[in-house]
SENUPA-303572 format. One record per residue (C-alpha): x, z, y. Coordinates in steps of 0.05 Angstrom, whole numbers, plus 5000, padded with zeros to 4 digits. Each point is the difference from the previous one (the first is absolute). Example, Ala and Ser with C-alpha at 12.3 -4.5 7.8 and 13.67 -1.06 7.14 Angstrom:
BEGIN
+------+------+------+
:    u :    w :    v :
+------+------+------+
: 5246 : 5156 : 4910 :
: 5027 : 4987 : 5069 :
+------+------+------+
This chain:
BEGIN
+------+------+------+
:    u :    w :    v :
+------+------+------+
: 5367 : 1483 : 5360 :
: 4970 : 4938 : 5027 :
: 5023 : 4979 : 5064 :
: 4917 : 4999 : 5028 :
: 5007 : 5078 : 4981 :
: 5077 : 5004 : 5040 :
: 4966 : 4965 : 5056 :
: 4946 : 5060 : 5011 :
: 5046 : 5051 : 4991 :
: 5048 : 4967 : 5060 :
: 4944 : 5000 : 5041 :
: 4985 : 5073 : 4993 :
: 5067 : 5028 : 5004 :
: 5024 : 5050 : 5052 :
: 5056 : 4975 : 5045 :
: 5005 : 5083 : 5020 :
: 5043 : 5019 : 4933 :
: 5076 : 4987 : 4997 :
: 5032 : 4942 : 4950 :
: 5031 : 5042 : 4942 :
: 5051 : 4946 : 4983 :
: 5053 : 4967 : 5044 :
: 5029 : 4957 : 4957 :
: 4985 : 4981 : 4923 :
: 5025 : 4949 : 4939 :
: 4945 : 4993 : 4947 :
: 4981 : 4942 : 4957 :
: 4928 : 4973 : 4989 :
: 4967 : 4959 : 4951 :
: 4990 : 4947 : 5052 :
: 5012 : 4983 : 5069 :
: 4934 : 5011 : 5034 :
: 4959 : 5057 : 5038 :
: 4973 : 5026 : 4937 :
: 5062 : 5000 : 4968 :
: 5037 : 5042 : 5061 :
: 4943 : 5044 : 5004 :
: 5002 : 5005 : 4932 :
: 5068 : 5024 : 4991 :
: 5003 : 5036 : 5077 :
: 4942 : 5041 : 4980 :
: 5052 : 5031 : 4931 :
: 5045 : 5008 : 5051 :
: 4973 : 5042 : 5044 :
: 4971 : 5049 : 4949 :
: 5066 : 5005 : 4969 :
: 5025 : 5030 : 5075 :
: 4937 : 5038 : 5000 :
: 4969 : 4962 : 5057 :
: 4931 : 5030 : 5030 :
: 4977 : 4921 : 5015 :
: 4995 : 4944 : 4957 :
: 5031 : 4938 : 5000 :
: 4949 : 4962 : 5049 :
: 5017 : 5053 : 5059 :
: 5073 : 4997 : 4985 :
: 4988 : 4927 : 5009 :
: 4964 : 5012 : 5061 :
: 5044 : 5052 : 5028 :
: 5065 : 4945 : 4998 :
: 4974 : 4938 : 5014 :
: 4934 : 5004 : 5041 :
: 4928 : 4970 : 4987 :
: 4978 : 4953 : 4939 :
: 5022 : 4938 : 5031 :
: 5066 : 5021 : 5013 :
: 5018 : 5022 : 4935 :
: 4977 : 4948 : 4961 :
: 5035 : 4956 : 5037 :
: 5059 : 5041 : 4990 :
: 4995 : 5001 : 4933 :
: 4984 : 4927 : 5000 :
: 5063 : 4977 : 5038 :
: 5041 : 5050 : 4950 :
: 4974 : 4959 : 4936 :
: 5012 : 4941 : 5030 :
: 5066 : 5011 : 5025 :
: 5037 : 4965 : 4942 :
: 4986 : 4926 : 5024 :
: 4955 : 4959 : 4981 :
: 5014 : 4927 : 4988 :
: 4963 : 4965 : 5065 :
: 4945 : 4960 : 4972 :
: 5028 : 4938 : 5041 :
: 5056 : 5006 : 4962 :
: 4969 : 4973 : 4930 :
: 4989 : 4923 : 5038 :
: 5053 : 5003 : 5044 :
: 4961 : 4947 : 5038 :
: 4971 : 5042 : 5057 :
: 4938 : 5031 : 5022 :
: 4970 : 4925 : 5013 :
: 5003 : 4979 : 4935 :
: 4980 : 5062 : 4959 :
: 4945 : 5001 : 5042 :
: 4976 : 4921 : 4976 :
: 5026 : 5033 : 4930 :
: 4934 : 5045 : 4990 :
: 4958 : 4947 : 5036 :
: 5014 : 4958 : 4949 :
: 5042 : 4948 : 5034 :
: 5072 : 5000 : 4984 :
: 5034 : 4957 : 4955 :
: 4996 : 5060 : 4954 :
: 4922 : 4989 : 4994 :
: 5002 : 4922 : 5006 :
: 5045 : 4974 : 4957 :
: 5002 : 4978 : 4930 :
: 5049 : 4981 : 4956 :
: 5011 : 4938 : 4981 :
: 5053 : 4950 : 4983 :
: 5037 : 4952 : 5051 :
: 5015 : 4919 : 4992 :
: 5054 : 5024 : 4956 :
: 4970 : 5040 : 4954 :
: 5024 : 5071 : 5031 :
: 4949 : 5059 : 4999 :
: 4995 : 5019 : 5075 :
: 4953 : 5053 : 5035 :
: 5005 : 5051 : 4935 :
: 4973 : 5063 : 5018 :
: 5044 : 5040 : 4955 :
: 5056 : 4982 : 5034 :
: 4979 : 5000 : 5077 :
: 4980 : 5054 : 5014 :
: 4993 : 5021 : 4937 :
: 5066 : 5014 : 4982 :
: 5016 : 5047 : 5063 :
: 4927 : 5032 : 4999 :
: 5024 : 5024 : 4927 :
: 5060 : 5028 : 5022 :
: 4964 : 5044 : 5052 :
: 4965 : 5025 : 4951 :
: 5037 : 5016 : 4950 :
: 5058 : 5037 : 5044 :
: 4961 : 5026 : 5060 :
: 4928 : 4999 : 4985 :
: 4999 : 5046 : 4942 :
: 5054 : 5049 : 5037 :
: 4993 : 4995 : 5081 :
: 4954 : 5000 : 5045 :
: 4976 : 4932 : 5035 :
: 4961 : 5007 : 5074 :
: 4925 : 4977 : 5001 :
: 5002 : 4934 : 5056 :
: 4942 : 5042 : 5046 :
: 5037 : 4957 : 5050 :
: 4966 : 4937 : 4971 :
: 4930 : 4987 : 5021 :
: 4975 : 4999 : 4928 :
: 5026 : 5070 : 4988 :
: 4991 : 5031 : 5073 :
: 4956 : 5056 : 5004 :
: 4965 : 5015 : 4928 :
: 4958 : 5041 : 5019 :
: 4967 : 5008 : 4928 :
: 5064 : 5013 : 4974 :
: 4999 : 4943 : 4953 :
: 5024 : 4920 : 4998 :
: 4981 : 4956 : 4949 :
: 5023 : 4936 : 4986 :
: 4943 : 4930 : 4982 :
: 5038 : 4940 : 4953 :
: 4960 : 4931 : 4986 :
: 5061 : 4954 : 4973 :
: 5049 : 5006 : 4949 :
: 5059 : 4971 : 5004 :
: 5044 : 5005 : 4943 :
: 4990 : 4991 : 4923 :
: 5018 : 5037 : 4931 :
: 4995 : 5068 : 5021 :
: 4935 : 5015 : 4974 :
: 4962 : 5005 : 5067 :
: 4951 : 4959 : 5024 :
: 4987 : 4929 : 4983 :
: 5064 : 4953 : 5030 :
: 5030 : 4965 : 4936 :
: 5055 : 4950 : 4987 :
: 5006 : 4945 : 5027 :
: 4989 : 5022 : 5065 :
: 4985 : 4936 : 5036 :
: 4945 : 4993 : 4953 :
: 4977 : 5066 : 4990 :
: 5013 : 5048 : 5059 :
: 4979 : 4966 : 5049 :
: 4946 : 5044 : 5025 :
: 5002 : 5055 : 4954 :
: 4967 : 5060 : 4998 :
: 5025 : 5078 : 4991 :
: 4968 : 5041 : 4940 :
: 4934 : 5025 : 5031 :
: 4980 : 5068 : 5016 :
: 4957 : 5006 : 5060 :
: 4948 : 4953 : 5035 :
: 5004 : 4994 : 5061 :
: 4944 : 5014 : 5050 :
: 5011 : 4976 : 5072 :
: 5057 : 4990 : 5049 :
: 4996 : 5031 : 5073 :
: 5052 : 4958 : 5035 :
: 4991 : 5044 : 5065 :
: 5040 : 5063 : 4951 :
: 5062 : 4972 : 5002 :
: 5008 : 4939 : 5058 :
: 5080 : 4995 : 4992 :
: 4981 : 4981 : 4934 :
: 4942 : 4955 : 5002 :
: 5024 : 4966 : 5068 :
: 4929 : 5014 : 5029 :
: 4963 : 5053 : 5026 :
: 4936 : 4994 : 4967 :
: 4965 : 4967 : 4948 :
: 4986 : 5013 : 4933 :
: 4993 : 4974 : 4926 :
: 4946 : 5021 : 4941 :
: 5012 : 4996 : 4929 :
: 4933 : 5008 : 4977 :
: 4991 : 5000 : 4928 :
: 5063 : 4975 : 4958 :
: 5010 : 4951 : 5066 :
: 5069 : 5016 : 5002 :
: 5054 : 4984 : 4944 :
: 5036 : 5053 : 4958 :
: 5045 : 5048 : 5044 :
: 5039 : 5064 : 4984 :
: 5016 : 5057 : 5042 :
: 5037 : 5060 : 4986 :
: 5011 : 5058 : 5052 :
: 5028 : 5074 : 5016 :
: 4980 : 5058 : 5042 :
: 5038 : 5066 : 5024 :
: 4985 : 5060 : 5025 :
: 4988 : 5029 : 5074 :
: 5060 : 5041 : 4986 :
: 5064 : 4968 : 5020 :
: 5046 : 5034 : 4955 :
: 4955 : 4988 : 4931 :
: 5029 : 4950 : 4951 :
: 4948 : 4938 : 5012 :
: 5013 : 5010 : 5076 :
: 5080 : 5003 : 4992 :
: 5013 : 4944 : 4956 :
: 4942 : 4949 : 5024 :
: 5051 : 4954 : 5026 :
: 5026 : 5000 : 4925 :
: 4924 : 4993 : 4975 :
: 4988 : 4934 : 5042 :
: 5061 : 4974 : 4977 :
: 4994 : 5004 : 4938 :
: 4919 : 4978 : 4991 :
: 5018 : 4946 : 5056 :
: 5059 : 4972 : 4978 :
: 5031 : 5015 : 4939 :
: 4933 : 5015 : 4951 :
: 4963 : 4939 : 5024 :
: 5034 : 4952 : 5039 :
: 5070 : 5006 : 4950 :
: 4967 : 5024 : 4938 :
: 4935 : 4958 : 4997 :
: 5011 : 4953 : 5054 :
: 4937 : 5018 : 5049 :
: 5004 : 4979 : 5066 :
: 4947 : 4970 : 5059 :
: 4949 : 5032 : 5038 :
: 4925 : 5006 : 4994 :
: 4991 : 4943 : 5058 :
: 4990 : 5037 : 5074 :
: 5029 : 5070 : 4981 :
: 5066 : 5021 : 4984 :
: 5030 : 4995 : 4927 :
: 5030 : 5072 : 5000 :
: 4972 : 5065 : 5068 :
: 4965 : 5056 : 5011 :
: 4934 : 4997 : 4959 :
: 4960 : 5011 : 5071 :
: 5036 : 4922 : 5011 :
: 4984 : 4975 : 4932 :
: 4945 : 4963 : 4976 :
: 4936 : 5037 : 4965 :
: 5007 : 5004 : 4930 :
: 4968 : 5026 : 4930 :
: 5063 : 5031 : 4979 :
: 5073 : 5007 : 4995 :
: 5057 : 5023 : 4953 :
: 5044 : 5057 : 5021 :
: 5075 : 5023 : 4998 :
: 5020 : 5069 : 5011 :
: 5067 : 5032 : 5009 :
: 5028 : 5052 : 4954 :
: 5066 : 5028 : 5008 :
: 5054 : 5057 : 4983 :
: 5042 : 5027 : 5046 :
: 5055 : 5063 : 5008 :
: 4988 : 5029 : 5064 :
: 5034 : 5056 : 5036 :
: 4976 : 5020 : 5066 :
: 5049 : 5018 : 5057 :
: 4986 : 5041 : 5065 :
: 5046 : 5037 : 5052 :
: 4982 : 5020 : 5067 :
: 5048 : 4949 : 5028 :
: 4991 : 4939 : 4955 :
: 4927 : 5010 : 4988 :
: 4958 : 4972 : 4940 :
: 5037 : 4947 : 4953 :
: 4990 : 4982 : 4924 :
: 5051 : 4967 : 4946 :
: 4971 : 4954 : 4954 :
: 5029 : 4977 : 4941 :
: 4975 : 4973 : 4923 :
: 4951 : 4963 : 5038 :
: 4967 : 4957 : 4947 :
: 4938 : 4961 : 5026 :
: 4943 : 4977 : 4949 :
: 4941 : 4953 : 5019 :
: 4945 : 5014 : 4957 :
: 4925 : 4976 : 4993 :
: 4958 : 5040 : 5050 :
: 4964 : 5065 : 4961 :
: 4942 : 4998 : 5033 :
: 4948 : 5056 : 4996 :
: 4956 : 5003 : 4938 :
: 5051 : 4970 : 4959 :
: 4980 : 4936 : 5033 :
: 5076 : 4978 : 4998 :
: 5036 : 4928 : 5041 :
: 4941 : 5008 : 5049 :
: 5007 : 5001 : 5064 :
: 4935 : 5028 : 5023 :
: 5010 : 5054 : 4946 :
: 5066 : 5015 : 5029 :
: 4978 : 5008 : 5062 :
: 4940 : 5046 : 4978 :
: 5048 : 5045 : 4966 :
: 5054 : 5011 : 5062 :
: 4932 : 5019 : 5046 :
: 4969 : 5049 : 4938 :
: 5080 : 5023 : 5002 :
: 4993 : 5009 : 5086 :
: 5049 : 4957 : 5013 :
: 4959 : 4948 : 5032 :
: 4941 : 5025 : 5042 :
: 4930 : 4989 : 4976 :
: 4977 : 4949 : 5060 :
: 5057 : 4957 : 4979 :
: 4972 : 4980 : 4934 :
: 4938 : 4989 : 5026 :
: 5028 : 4942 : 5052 :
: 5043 : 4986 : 4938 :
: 4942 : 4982 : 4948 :
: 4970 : 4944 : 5056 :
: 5060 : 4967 : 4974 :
: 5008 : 5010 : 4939 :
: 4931 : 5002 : 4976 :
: 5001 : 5002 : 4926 :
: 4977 : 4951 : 4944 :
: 4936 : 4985 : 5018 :
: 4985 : 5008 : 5071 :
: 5026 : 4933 : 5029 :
: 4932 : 4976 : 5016 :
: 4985 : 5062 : 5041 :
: 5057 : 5006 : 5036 :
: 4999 : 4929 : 5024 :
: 4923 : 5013 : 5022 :
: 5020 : 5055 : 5044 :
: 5061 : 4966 : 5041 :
: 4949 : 4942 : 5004 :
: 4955 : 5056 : 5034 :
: 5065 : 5032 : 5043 :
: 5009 : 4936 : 5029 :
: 4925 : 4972 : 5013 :
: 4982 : 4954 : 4947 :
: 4970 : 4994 : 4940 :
: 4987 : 4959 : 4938 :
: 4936 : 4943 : 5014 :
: 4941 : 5043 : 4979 :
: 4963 : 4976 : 4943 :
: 4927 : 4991 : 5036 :
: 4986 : 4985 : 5069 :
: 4991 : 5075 : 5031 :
: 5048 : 5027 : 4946 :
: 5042 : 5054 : 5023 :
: 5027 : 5044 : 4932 :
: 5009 : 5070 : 5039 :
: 4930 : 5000 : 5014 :
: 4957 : 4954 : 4949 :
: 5004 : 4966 : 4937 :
: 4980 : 4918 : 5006 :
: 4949 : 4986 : 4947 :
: 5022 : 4938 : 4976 :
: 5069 : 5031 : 4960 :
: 4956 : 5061 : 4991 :
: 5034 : 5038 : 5048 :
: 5064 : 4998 : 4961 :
: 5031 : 4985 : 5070 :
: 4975 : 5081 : 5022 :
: 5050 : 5043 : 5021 :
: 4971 : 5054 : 5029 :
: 5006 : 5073 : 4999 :
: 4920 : 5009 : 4957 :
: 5017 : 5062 : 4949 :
: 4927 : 5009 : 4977 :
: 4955 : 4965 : 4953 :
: 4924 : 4978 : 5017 :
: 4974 : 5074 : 4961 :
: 5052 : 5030 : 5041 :
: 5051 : 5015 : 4954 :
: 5077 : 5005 : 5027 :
: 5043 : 4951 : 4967 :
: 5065 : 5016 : 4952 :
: 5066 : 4973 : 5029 :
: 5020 : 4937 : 4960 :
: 5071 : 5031 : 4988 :
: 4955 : 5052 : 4963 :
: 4988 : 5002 : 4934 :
: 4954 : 5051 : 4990 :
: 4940 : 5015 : 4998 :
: 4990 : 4924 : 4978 :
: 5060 : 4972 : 4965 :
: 5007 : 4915 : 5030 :
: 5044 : 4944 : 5001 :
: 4976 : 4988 : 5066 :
: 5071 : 5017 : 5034 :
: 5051 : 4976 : 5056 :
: 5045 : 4981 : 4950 :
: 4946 : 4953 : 4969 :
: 4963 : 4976 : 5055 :
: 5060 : 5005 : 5066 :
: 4949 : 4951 : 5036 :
: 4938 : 5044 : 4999 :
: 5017 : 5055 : 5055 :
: 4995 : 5059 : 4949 :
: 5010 : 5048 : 5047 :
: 4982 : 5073 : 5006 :
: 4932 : 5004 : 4959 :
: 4970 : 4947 : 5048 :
: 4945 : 4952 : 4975 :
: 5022 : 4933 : 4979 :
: 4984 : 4944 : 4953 :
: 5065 : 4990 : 4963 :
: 4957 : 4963 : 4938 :
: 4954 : 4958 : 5045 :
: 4927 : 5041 : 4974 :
: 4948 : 4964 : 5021 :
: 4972 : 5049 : 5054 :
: 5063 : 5012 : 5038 :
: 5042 : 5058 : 5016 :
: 4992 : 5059 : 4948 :
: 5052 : 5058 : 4976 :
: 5013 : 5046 : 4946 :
: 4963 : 5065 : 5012 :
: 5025 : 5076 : 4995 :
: 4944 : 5023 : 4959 :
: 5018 : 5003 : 4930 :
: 4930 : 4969 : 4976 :
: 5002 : 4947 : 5045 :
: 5053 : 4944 : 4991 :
: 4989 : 4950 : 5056 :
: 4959 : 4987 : 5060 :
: 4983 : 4944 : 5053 :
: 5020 : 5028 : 5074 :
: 4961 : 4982 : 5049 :
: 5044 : 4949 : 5044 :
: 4974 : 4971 : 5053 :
: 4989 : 4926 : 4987 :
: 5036 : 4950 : 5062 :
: 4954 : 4961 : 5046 :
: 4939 : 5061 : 4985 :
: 4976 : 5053 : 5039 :
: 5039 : 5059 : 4976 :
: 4950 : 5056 : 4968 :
: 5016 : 5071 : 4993 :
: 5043 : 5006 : 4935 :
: 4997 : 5077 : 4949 :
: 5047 : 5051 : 5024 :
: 5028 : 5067 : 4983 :
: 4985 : 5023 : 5070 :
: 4953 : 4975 : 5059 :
: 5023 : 4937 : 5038 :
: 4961 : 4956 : 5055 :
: 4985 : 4933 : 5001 :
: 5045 : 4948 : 4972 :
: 5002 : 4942 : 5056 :
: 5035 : 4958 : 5033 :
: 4986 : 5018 : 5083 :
: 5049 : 4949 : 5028 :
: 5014 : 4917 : 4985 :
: 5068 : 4963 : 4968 :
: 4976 : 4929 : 5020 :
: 5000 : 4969 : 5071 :
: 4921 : 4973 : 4985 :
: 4980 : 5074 : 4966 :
: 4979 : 4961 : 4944 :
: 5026 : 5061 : 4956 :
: 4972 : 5055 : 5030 :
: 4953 : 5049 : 4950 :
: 4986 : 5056 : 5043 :
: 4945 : 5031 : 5029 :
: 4988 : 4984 : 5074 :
: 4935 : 4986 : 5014 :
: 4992 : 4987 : 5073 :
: 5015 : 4943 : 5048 :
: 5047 : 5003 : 5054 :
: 4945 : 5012 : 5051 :
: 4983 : 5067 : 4952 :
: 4938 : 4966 : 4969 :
: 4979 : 5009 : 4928 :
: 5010 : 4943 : 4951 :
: 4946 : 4971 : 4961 :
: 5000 : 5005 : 4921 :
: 5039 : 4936 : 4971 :
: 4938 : 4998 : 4950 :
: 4949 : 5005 : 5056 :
: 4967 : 4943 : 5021 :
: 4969 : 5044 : 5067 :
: 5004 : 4996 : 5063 :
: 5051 : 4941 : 4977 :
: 4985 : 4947 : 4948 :
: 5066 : 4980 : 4966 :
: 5041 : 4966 : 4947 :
: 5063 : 5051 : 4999 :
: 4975 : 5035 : 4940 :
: 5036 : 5040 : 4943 :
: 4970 : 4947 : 4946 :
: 5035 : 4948 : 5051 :
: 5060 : 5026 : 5017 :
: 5014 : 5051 : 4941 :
: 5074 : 5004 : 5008 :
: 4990 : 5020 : 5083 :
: 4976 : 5077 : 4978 :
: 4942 : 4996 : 5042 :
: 4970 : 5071 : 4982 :
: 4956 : 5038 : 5042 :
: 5004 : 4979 : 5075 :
: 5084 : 4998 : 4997 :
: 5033 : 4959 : 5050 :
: 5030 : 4943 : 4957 :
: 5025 : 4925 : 5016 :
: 4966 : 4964 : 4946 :
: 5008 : 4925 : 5035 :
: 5056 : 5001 : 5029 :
: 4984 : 5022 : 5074 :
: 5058 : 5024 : 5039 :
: 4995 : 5075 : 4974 :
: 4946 : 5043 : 4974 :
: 4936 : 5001 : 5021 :
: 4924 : 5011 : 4982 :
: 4928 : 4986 : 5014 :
: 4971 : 5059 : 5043 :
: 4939 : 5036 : 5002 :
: 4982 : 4976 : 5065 :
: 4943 : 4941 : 5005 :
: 5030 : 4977 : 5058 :
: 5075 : 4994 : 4978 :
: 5006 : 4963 : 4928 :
: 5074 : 5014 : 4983 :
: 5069 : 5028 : 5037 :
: 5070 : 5030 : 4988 :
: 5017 : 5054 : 4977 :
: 5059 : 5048 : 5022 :
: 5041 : 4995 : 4933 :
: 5071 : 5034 : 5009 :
: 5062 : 4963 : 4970 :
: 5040 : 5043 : 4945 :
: 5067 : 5005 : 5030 :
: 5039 : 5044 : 4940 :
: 5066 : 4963 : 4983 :
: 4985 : 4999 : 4925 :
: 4942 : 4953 : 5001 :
: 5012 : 4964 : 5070 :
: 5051 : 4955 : 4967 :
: 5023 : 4930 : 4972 :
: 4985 : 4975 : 4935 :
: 5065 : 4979 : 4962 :
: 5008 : 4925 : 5005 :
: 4950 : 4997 : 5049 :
: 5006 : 5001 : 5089 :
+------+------+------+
């Protein structure tokens, strides 16, 4: 019975019926909620009990919260090995420890003036690090440090940790080698992730500041290896019990012991909570496996206590769900599809670990969280809107989904009905999202797709082209007119809507009309000013829009242009005041 299932039937209980048992001894096949309801629920049919096992649960120890913590505090009751315990050098330093600042993470060995090999990490720490866990990690319980910053409050139910040096040689990991003076001075760990962007304002313990950030745009950054684990909402499970054991091991005996890895990703923590962590393709994954004798113990006056023994702990590469195995996403994916972590979580969960190939997109929309964006690549360029015509609109990122005939676009993850190489995986940089037009190939004409009709294999979209009067673009369904009723720029030099009277309320004068007003501010002149119709436009650089008007007696005036004041394009260009 999965706990999800044990949950609903606590909730639906009825606290009217009497508790059949007052006292019982049974063993289970592990110490956990599913494993006492399990073996509670045999029990009570073999009394001939009327209720199950969640009632009786109920009945004796009160609502859900109560008796899982019951039953958490009963597992538990052993002792665990404090987690401050493995250092021995206080909270302080194991703090600096998994922000990558310790002596631990700095130092290299070496040899002295005469000739003595100092700093070797095999011996300190190694030496005790292997003794923890070979005679406690594998057997006992070790507490998870939530009272350390890095680890305080997952709320995703998952901590990773992020290595970029290596630090000792000969053990087959990463690329340190002998001599080390000469060749481990800035070496790197074996690399399995890239690395998209640090937000220094996650973790501010850690990065000593509370804001800023740094972009790894492209293969910016140099190789780096993270490896994670993630538990279950349910306190008593197996990856919740024995995370303490799970960080230990990945944190200090697997890669700072084994493979030497240590050093953060510069402005976040080495090892925390993902949510503190920086953004990242991917990550490997540890889970904990374990076997256990239980027997479960409960009298009226001693209430609810379990007896361990045979513990044997096993850390294993993460199975992740379809048999997508030492992945940490796919781990996490199977505990939700299992109900052990709720739905919402994953989604928060996969804006940080985003998968191979969407770096470039996840980078363009904390650049958009915060404000900014990339310099566009024209002068009126703005990619959730237009396309600029000199990259032919390969800079468009927009939400188009229909060609120019009006036919809807296939997803690029899709593969049918037009079978493409056009993916995320080949092109990350070219915004294939959704089934939106793009121009991941640079065609000539701009932004086109794939299209859903079998007989038809592509299609250009109609994208609006940057710096022109947007025109109304094919639709599945009826929309109005595609312009721009509000200015960006202080001079209105960008504005491309529709306004067509002065400020005084008279009508404007065609910009190709030479009547009532002779005049040189003509589309041939100015054709980059979008001086269609009678449109209030600033083609000369007045101090805002304006036009010629209608009236003999007045040749030109202001208009009443609004300014745009959404948050999304009201900002500051990156690099740029």
């Amino acid at each position: 019975m999965k706990f999800l299932h044990v949950s609903l039937l606590l909730a639906l209980a009825s606290s009217s019926k009497a508790q059949c048992l007052t006292s019982y001894s049974f063993s289970a096949d592990s110490c956990s909620m599913e494993g006492l309801v399990s073996s509670l629920q045999a029990e009570l049919i073999s009394t001939g009990c009327s209720h199950d096992a969640a009632t009786e649960l109920q009945l004796v120890f009160g609502g859900n919260e109560e008796i899982m913590t019951t039953v958490s505090e009963a597992c538990s009751a052993e002792g665990y090995l404090p987690f401050g315990e493995i250092t021995e050098q206080g909270g302080v330093f194991d703090k600096e420890y998994y922000d990558g600042g310790t002596y631990y993470n700095e130092q290299r060995q070496s040899k002295d003036n005469n000739g003595i090999t100092i700093n070797k990490l095999s011996n300190n720490p190694g030496e005790r690090i292997k003794d923890i866990y070979k005679n406690i990690s594998q057997s006992k319980g070790i507490t998870f440090p939530d009272t350390l910053t890095n680890f305080e409050d997952c709320d995703l139910n998952a901590a990773m940790c992020c290595f970029v040096q290596d630090r000792q040689a000969g053990d087959g990991n990463g690329n340190c080698k002998m001599p080390y003076d000469e060749r481990c001075t800035d070496a790197n760990p074996a690399d399995n992730t890239d690395i998209c962007y640090v937000d220094m304002a996650r973790s501010p313990t850690s990065s000593r500041t509370s804001g800023g950030f740094a972009l790894f745009e492209g293969e910016e950054e140099d190789d780096s290896h993270c490896h994670g684990f993630a538990w279950a909402e349910d306190s008593t499970d197996t990856s919740a019990r024995f995370k303490g054991n799970n960080l230990f091991y990945i944190s200090m005996y697997d890669h700072l012991t084994q493979r030497g890895y240590a050093r953060n990703v510069p402005g976040a923590p080495m090892c925390g909570c993902v949510e503190k962590m920086p953004v990242v393709t991917r990550a490997d994954c540890t889970q904990i496996d374990i076997t256990e004798d239980v027997t479960f113990t409960y009298t009226e006056a001693d209430g609810l206590s379990a007896d361990i023994s045979n513990l044997d702990i096993n850390f294993n590469a993460c199975q992740g769900a379809n048999n997508n195995d030492n992945d940490l996403s796919a781990y996490y994916e199977r505990l939700t599809d299992e109900g052990k972590i709720p739905t919402e979580k994953r989604d928060t969960f996969e804006e940080i670990v985003v998968g191979k190939t969407y770096c470039r997109e996840a980078i363009d929309k904390f650049l958009d969280d915060e404000g900014l964006m990339a310099k566009p690549e024209c002068k009126y360029g703005y990619p959730s809107e237009c396309g600029c015509p000199n990259v032919n609109q390969q800079d468009y990122r927009g939400d188009v989904a229909v060609t120019k005939s009006g036919k809807e676009c296939q997803a690029w993850d899709d593969q049918a009905p037009h079978a493409h190489g056009n993916t995320r995986n080949n092109k990350p940089n070219a915004g294939l999202i959704e089934n939106y037009c793009r121009n991941p190939d640079n065609e000539p004409e701009g932004a086109w797709c794939y299209t859903t009709d079998p007989d038809v294999r592509w299609e250009y979209c109609h994208v609006d082209e940057c710096g022109v009067l947007p025109t109304n673009a094919p639709t599945t369904s009826p929309t109005g007119s595609r312009v721009s009723e509000c200015s960006h720029e202080k001079d209105q030099n960008d504005y491309r809507g529709d306004i067509s009277t002065t400020e005084a309320g008279v009508e404007c004068q065609q910009w190709d009309e030479q009547s009532p007003h002779e005049h040189t501010r003509t589309p041939a002149i100015f054709p980059s000013s979008g001086l269609v119709e009678n449109y209030c436009r600033n083609p000369d650089g007045e101090l805002r829009a304006w036009c010629y008007t209608t009236d003999p007696n007045k040749r030109w005036d202001f208009c009443k242009v609004p300014t745009c004041e959404d948050n999304v394009r009201n900002r500051q260009l990156r690099g740029q005041q």
